[in-house]
N, C-alpha and C positions, 0 to 999 in steps of 0.2 A: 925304386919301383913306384912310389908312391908321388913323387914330383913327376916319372914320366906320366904313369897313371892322371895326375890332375892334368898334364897340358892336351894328351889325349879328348881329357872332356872337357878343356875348353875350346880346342880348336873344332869339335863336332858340334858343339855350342855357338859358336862363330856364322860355320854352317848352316846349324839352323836356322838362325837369323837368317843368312843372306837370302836362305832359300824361301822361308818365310816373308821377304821383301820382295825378291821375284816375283811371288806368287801374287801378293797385293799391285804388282805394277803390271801383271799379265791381266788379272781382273779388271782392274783400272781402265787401263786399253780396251779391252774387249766390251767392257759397256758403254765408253766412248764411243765405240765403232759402231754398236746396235744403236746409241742413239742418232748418231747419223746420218745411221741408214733408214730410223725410223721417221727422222724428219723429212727427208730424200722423198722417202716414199708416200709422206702427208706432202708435199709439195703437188710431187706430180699428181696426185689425185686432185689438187685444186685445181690446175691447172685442165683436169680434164673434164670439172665441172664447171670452169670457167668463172671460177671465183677467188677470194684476193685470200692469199695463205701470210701467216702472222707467225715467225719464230718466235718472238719472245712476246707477250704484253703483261707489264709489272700492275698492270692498272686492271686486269679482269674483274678480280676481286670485287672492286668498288662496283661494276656494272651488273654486279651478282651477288650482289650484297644481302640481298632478301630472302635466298636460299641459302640453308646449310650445305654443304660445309665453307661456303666462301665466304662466312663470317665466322671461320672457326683458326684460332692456330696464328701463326705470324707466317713471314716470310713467303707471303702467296701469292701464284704468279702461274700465268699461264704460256703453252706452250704448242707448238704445232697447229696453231689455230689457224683454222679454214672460215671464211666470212663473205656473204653475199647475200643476192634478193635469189630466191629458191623456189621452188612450186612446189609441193607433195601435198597429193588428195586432190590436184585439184584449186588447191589454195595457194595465191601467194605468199610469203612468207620473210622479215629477215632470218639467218641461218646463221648458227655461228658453231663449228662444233673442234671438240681438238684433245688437248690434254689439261688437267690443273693440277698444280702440286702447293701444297702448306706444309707448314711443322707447330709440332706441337711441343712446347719445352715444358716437364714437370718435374720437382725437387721433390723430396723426400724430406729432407733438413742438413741433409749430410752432402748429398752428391746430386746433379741436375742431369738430365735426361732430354735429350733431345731426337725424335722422332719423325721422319720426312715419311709424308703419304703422298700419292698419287692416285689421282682418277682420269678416269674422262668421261664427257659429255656431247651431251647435243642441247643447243638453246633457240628459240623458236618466238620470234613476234610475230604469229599471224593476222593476216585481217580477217580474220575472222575475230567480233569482241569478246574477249573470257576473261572477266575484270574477276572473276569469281575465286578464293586460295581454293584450291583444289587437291589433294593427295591422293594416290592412286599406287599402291604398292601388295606383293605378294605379303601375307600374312606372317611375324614372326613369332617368336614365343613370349616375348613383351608385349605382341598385340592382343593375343590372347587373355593374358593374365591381365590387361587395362580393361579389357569387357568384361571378366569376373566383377573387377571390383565397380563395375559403373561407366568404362568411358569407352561407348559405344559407337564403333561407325556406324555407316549407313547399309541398311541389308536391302538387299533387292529380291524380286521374284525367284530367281535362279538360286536355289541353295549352295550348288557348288559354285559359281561363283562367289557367294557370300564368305563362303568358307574359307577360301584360296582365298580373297584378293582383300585388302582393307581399303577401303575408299572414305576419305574426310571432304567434306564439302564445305561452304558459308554458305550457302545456297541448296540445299536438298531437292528444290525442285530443279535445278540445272543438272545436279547428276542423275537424277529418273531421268532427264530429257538426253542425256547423252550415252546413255548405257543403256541403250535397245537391245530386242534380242539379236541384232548383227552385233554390234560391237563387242555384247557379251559374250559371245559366242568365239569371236575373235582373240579377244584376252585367253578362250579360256583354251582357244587351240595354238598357245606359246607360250614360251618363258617373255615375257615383255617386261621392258627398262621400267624402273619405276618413271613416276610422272608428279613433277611439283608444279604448279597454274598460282600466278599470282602476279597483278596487277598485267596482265593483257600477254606475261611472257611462260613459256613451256620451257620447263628442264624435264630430260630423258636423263637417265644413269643408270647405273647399277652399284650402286653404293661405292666404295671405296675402291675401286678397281679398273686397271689401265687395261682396255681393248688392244687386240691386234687389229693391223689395220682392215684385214675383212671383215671382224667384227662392225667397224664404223660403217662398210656396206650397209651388214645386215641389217642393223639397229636403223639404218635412214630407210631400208627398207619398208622395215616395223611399222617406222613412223608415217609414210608414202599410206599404207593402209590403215593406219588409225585416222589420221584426218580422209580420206577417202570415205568413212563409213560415218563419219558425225551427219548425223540423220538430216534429214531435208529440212522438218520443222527448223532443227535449230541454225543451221543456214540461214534460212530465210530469214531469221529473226534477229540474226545478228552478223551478217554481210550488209556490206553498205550496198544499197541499191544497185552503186555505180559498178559491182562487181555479181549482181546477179547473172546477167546473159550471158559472160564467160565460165558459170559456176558449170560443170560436167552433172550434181547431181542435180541441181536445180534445172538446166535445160541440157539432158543428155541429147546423147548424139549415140548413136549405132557403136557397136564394143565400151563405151564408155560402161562404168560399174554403177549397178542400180540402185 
Protein backbone atom coordinates (compact mmCIF):
# COMPACT_ATOMS: atom_id res chain seq x y z
CA UNK A 1 0.00 0.00 0.00
CA UNK A 2 2.59 2.34 0.83
CA UNK A 3 4.96 1.83 -2.37
CA UNK A 4 1.54 2.15 -4.43
CA UNK A 5 0.64 4.99 -2.25
CA UNK A 6 4.31 6.87 -3.00
CA UNK A 7 4.00 6.20 -6.99
CA UNK A 8 0.43 7.63 -6.78
CA UNK A 9 2.04 11.00 -5.33
CA UNK A 10 4.56 10.90 -7.59
CA UNK A 11 2.94 10.55 -10.80
CA UNK A 12 0.26 13.50 -9.58
CA UNK A 13 3.51 15.33 -8.87
CA UNK A 14 4.64 14.59 -12.49
CA UNK A 15 1.45 16.24 -13.23
CA UNK A 16 1.79 18.92 -11.58
CA UNK A 17 4.79 19.91 -13.27
CA UNK A 18 3.62 19.30 -16.52
CA UNK A 19 0.63 21.33 -15.80
CA UNK A 20 2.65 24.01 -14.21
CA UNK A 21 4.86 24.20 -17.57
CA UNK A 22 1.67 24.53 -19.62
CA UNK A 23 0.68 27.12 -17.91
CA UNK A 24 3.98 29.26 -18.13
CA UNK A 25 4.06 28.33 -22.01
CA UNK A 26 0.29 29.39 -22.43
CA UNK A 27 1.39 32.90 -20.61
CA UNK A 28 4.51 33.08 -22.51
CA UNK A 29 2.35 33.00 -25.82
CA UNK A 30 -0.30 35.18 -24.89
CA UNK A 31 2.01 38.16 -24.03
CA UNK A 32 3.93 37.56 -27.09
CA UNK A 33 0.64 37.85 -28.84
CA UNK A 34 -0.46 41.22 -26.91
CA UNK A 35 2.88 42.48 -27.63
CA UNK A 36 2.40 42.12 -31.14
CA UNK A 37 -0.57 43.20 -31.33
CA UNK A 38 0.59 46.15 -29.43
CA UNK A 39 3.31 47.06 -31.78
CA UNK A 40 0.75 46.39 -34.91
CA UNK A 41 -1.28 48.86 -33.40
CA UNK A 42 1.65 51.61 -32.61
CA UNK A 43 2.50 51.04 -36.26
CA UNK A 44 -0.52 51.84 -37.86
CA UNK A 45 -1.10 54.84 -35.67
CA UNK A 46 2.30 56.23 -37.23
CA UNK A 47 1.42 55.58 -40.23
CA UNK A 48 -1.76 57.54 -39.93
CA UNK A 49 0.06 60.49 -38.53
CA UNK A 50 2.38 60.13 -41.13
CA UNK A 51 5.38 59.62 -39.16
CA UNK A 52 8.49 57.14 -39.04
CA UNK A 53 7.61 54.19 -36.29
CA UNK A 54 10.90 52.64 -34.50
CA UNK A 55 10.57 48.87 -33.18
CA UNK A 56 13.37 48.60 -31.35
CA UNK A 57 16.13 51.70 -30.42
CA UNK A 58 18.91 50.23 -28.08
CA UNK A 59 20.29 53.88 -28.15
CA UNK A 60 17.13 55.97 -26.47
CA UNK A 61 18.67 55.96 -23.42
CA UNK A 62 21.55 58.03 -24.34
CA UNK A 63 19.25 60.66 -26.25
CA UNK A 64 17.35 60.92 -22.71
CA UNK A 65 19.88 60.73 -20.73
CA UNK A 66 19.15 63.93 -18.75
CA UNK A 67 15.83 62.65 -17.53
CA UNK A 68 15.12 60.01 -14.96
CA UNK A 69 14.49 57.22 -15.36
CA UNK A 70 16.69 56.90 -18.71
CA UNK A 71 19.60 57.19 -16.63
CA UNK A 72 18.46 54.74 -14.20
CA UNK A 73 18.83 50.66 -14.30
CA UNK A 74 20.76 48.72 -17.16
CA UNK A 75 19.46 47.09 -20.03
CA UNK A 76 17.41 50.13 -21.51
CA UNK A 77 15.95 50.29 -24.58
CA UNK A 78 13.22 51.54 -26.29
CA UNK A 79 10.27 50.42 -28.03
CA UNK A 80 7.29 51.12 -30.45
CA UNK A 81 8.69 54.45 -30.94
CA UNK A 82 6.78 56.71 -33.22
CA UNK A 83 9.22 59.82 -34.59
CA UNK A 84 8.57 63.04 -36.65
CA UNK A 85 8.25 66.89 -37.30
CA UNK A 86 4.63 67.46 -35.34
CA UNK A 87 2.47 70.62 -34.70
CA UNK A 88 0.30 70.78 -31.35
CA UNK A 89 -0.63 74.25 -30.09
CA UNK A 90 0.09 75.69 -32.90
CA UNK A 91 3.77 74.96 -32.69
CA UNK A 92 6.08 72.97 -34.54
CA UNK A 93 7.75 70.49 -32.99
CA UNK A 94 10.26 67.28 -33.26
CA UNK A 95 7.92 64.27 -31.56
CA UNK A 96 9.00 61.28 -30.41
CA UNK A 97 6.81 59.29 -28.28
CA UNK A 98 6.42 55.18 -27.76
CA UNK A 99 7.35 52.73 -24.95
CA UNK A 100 10.81 52.42 -22.66
CA UNK A 101 11.77 49.62 -20.70
CA UNK A 102 15.26 49.27 -17.97
CA UNK A 103 16.07 46.82 -15.26
CA UNK A 104 17.02 47.38 -12.14
CA UNK A 105 19.52 44.40 -10.49
CA UNK A 106 19.83 44.51 -6.55
CA UNK A 107 21.56 41.98 -4.10
CA UNK A 108 21.08 41.49 -0.73
CA UNK A 109 24.55 39.55 -0.19
CA UNK A 110 22.99 36.31 -0.59
CA UNK A 111 20.83 36.25 -3.64
CA UNK A 112 20.48 39.06 -6.65
CA UNK A 113 17.29 40.45 -7.98
CA UNK A 114 16.55 41.47 -11.06
CA UNK A 115 13.55 43.68 -11.90
CA UNK A 116 12.14 44.95 -15.53
CA UNK A 117 9.97 48.31 -15.50
CA UNK A 118 8.15 49.66 -18.25
CA UNK A 119 6.86 53.09 -19.18
CA UNK A 120 5.92 55.35 -21.79
CA UNK A 121 6.29 58.66 -22.90
CA UNK A 122 5.99 61.47 -25.15
CA UNK A 123 9.21 63.77 -25.89
CA UNK A 124 8.95 67.15 -27.37
CA UNK A 125 11.75 69.73 -29.22
CA UNK A 126 9.77 72.67 -29.72
CA UNK A 127 10.57 75.86 -31.41
CA UNK A 128 9.39 77.43 -29.11
CA UNK A 129 12.99 78.18 -26.67
CA UNK A 130 12.66 76.73 -23.00
CA UNK A 131 16.42 76.30 -22.12
CA UNK A 132 14.78 76.62 -18.59
CA UNK A 133 14.80 72.65 -15.97
CA UNK A 134 11.35 72.81 -15.42
CA UNK A 135 9.32 70.27 -13.20
CA UNK A 136 5.77 70.17 -13.23
CA UNK A 137 4.15 67.20 -11.40
CA UNK A 138 0.75 66.32 -9.10
CA UNK A 139 1.85 66.70 -5.48
CA UNK A 140 3.10 63.45 -3.57
CA UNK A 141 3.48 62.71 0.02
CA UNK A 142 7.41 63.20 -0.25
CA UNK A 143 6.47 66.65 -1.72
CA UNK A 144 4.93 67.41 1.11
CA UNK A 145 7.11 66.42 3.86
CA UNK A 146 10.31 68.36 1.56
CA UNK A 147 8.19 71.72 2.14
CA UNK A 148 7.87 70.88 5.98
CA UNK A 149 11.50 70.67 6.24
CA UNK A 150 12.42 73.63 3.81
CA UNK A 151 12.55 72.61 0.14
CA UNK A 152 9.86 74.72 -1.34
CA UNK A 153 8.42 74.88 -4.82
CA UNK A 154 6.96 77.57 -6.41
CA UNK A 155 3.37 78.79 -5.19
CA UNK A 156 1.25 80.77 -7.31
CA UNK A 157 -1.88 83.04 -6.95
CA UNK A 158 -4.34 80.10 -7.20
CA UNK A 159 -4.09 78.02 -3.90
CA UNK A 160 -5.65 74.98 -5.34
CA UNK A 161 -3.39 74.85 -7.76
CA UNK A 162 -0.47 75.43 -5.33
CA UNK A 163 -1.74 72.62 -3.40
CA UNK A 164 -2.39 69.91 -6.09
CA UNK A 165 0.54 70.52 -8.46
CA UNK A 166 4.45 71.05 -7.42
CA UNK A 167 6.08 73.12 -9.93
CA UNK A 168 10.35 73.42 -9.80
CA UNK A 169 11.76 76.02 -11.93
CA UNK A 170 15.68 77.60 -12.61
CA UNK A 171 13.94 80.45 -13.68
CA UNK A 172 10.75 81.63 -11.34
CA UNK A 173 10.04 84.33 -13.38
CA UNK A 174 9.35 81.84 -16.61
CA UNK A 175 6.88 79.85 -14.62
CA UNK A 176 4.75 83.03 -13.34
CA UNK A 177 5.07 83.82 -17.21
CA UNK A 178 3.62 80.33 -18.28
CA UNK A 179 1.04 79.59 -15.58
CA UNK A 180 -1.57 82.24 -16.40
CA UNK A 181 -4.96 81.97 -15.27
CA UNK A 182 -5.72 79.80 -18.65
CA UNK A 183 -3.16 77.40 -18.23
CA UNK A 184 -3.80 77.13 -14.55
CA UNK A 185 -6.98 76.68 -14.89
CA UNK A 186 -6.31 73.92 -17.55
CA UNK A 187 -4.05 71.79 -15.26
CA UNK A 188 -6.51 72.10 -12.79
CA UNK A 189 -9.58 70.83 -15.01
CA UNK A 190 -7.25 67.06 -15.67
CA UNK A 191 -5.26 64.45 -14.50
CA UNK A 192 -2.17 65.81 -16.68
CA UNK A 193 1.18 63.80 -17.43
CA UNK A 194 3.72 65.07 -15.44
CA UNK A 195 6.29 67.46 -17.35
CA UNK A 196 10.19 67.47 -17.19
CA UNK A 197 11.83 70.93 -19.45
CA UNK A 198 15.39 70.71 -19.75
CA UNK A 199 17.79 72.08 -22.12
CA UNK A 200 15.08 73.11 -25.06
CA UNK A 201 13.41 69.34 -24.84
CA UNK A 202 9.72 68.20 -23.01
CA UNK A 203 9.01 64.83 -21.34
CA UNK A 204 5.29 64.12 -20.66
CA UNK A 205 4.80 60.63 -18.57
CA UNK A 206 3.13 59.42 -15.93
CA UNK A 207 5.66 57.82 -13.90
CA UNK A 208 6.47 54.23 -14.17
CA UNK A 209 3.69 53.17 -16.27
CA UNK A 210 2.83 51.68 -19.96
CA UNK A 211 -0.34 53.46 -21.69
CA UNK A 212 -2.79 51.64 -23.84
CA UNK A 213 -2.76 52.81 -26.98
CA UNK A 214 -5.72 55.40 -26.58
CA UNK A 215 -4.19 56.50 -23.79
CA UNK A 216 -1.14 57.83 -26.25
CA UNK A 217 -4.41 59.72 -28.11
CA UNK A 218 -5.25 61.31 -25.17
CA UNK A 219 -2.16 62.36 -23.55
CA UNK A 220 -1.03 64.03 -27.34
CA UNK A 221 -4.24 65.49 -26.87
CA UNK A 222 -3.35 66.98 -23.41
CA UNK A 223 -0.46 68.19 -24.89
CA UNK A 224 -2.09 69.79 -28.40
CA UNK A 225 -3.75 72.02 -25.39
CA UNK A 226 -1.08 72.84 -23.19
CA UNK A 227 1.16 74.23 -25.77
CA UNK A 228 -2.06 75.88 -27.31
CA UNK A 229 -2.48 78.00 -24.15
CA UNK A 230 1.39 79.10 -23.44
CA UNK A 231 0.49 82.70 -23.35
CA UNK A 232 1.14 85.24 -26.23
CA UNK A 233 3.85 87.26 -24.18
CA UNK A 234 5.88 84.17 -23.89
CA UNK A 235 5.61 83.43 -27.70
CA UNK A 236 6.52 86.36 -28.62
CA UNK A 237 9.49 86.34 -26.54
CA UNK A 238 10.81 83.16 -27.50
CA UNK A 239 9.54 82.15 -31.11
CA UNK A 240 11.99 83.03 -33.77
CA UNK A 241 10.63 85.84 -35.69
CA UNK A 242 10.64 83.54 -38.69
CA UNK A 243 7.69 81.66 -37.11
CA UNK A 244 5.73 84.53 -35.85
CA UNK A 245 3.07 85.13 -38.77
CA UNK A 246 2.18 81.29 -38.82
CA UNK A 247 1.85 81.45 -34.88
CA UNK A 248 -2.33 80.94 -34.42
CA UNK A 249 -1.94 82.77 -31.07
CA UNK A 250 0.11 85.38 -32.07
CA UNK A 251 -1.87 86.35 -35.39
CA UNK A 252 -5.22 84.44 -35.03
CA UNK A 253 -7.54 83.70 -37.56
CA UNK A 254 -11.41 83.10 -36.93
CA UNK A 255 -12.05 79.66 -34.65
CA UNK A 256 -8.43 79.64 -33.96
CA UNK A 257 -8.09 79.63 -29.77
CA UNK A 258 -7.54 82.86 -28.15
Amino acid sequence: MTTEFSGITAVLALLGVIAFVILVIVAVAISARKERERTAALRARAAELGLRFVELDAGLATKMAAFPPFCVGHSRRGMNLIEGQFVAGGLRMSLMFGDYQYKVTTSNGKSTTTTTFNMSFISVVPVLAINEELTVREEGFFDKIGQFIGFEDIDFESSDFSKRFHVKCSDRRFAFDLFDPRMIEYFLAAQPPRIHARDGRLLFDRGVQRWKIEEFTANLAWMDGFFARVPRHVRAARLAQSDHAADPVLHPTSGDLQ
